[in-house]
C-alpha positions in Angstrom: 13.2 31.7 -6.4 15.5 30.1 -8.8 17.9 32.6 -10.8 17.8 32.2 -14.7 21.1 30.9 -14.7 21.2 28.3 -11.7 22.9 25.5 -12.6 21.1 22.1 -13.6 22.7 20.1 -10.5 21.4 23.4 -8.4 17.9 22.9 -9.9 17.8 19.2 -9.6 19.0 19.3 -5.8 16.4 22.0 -5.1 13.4 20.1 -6.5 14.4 16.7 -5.4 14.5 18.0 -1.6 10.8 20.3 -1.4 11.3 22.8 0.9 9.8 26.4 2.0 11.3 29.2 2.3 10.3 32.0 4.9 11.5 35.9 4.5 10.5 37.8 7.4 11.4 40.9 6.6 7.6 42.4 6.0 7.0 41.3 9.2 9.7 42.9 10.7 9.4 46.1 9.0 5.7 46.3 9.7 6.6 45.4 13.5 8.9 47.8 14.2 6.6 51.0 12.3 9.6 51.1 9.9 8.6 51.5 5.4 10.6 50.1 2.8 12.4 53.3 2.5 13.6 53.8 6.2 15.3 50.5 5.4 16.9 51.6 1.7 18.0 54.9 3.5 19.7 52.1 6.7 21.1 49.7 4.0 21.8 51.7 0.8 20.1 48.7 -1.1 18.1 49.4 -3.5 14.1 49.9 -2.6 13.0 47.3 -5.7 15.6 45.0 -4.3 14.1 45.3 -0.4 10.6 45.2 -2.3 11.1 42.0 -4.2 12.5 40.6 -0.6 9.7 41.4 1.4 7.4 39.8 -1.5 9.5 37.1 -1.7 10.6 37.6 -5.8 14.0 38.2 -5.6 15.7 35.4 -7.5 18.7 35.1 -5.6 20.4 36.7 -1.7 23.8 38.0 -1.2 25.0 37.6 1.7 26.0 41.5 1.7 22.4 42.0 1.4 21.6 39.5 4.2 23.8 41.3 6.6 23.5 44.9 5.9 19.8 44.6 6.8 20.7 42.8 9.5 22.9 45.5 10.4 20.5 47.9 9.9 17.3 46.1 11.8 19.8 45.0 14.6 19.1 41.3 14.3 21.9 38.9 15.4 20.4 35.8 14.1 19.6 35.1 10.4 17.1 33.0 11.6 15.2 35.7 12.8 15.3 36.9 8.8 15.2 33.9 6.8 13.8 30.5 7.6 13.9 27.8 5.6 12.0 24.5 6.5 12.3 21.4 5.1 9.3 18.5 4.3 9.3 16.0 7.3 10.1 13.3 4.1 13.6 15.1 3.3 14.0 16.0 7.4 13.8 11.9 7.8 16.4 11.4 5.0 19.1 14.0 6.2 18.9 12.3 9.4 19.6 8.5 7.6 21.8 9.9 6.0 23.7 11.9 8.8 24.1 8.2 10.7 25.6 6.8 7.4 28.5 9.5 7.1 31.6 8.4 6.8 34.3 11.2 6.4 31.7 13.7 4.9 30.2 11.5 2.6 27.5 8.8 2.6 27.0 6.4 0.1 24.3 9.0 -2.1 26.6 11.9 -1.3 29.8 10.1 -3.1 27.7 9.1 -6.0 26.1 12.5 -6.4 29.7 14.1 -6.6 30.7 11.7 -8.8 27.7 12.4 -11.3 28.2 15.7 -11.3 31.5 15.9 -11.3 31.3 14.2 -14.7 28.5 16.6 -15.8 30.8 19.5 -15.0 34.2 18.1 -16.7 31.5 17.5 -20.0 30.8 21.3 -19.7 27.0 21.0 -19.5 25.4 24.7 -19.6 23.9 25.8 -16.7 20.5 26.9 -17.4 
């Protein structure tokens, strides 16, 4: 689910942490007797964009999107729409991590920023 021009430091942090990405909006739709067009004619949004949601090929989410259809299917929660779950691996690390934090920042963090800080000032092309 990775848009064509996604950064190289977005790629990288994506496949470094695996993760799984859940839209529930088929389920939704399909629970509440409701087609892809009822919700184009509550949104406005295009049906190949709530399409490529449902089966999960849209490369990237606006949060205009995100909240219209929220507006629309009268959900409160994002988390009722999207989940995203994380290996228990990268769940484990977050949490070392978290106890190391010192003013935002642990030790990984500050040398991340600092790579990619220099990748940015060199102009690297995003992808």
């Amino acid at each position: 689910m990775i848009h064509q021009k996604t950064n190289s430091i977005v790629i990288e942090s994506l496949n470094k942490f695996p993760h799984k990405i859940h839209i529930k909006l088929g389920q939704i739709l399909r629970e509440r007797g409701l087609t892809q067009g009822d919700l184009h004619r509550l949104t406005g949004l295009r049906v190949a964009t709530i399409n490529e949601l449902v089966n999960f090929k849209k490369k990237s989410l606006t949060v205009a999107h995100l909240v219209s259809i929220m507006i629309a299917l009268r959900i409160t929660d994002i988390r009722d729409l999207i989940e995203i779950e994380f290996d228990q691996e990268v769940q484990d690390y977050f949490n070392k991590e978290n106890e190391r934090m010192k003013n935002g920042f642990t030790p990984d963090l500050t040398k991340a920023a600092e790579q990619n800080v220099k990748r940015i000032a060199t102009g690297e092309k995003s992808n």
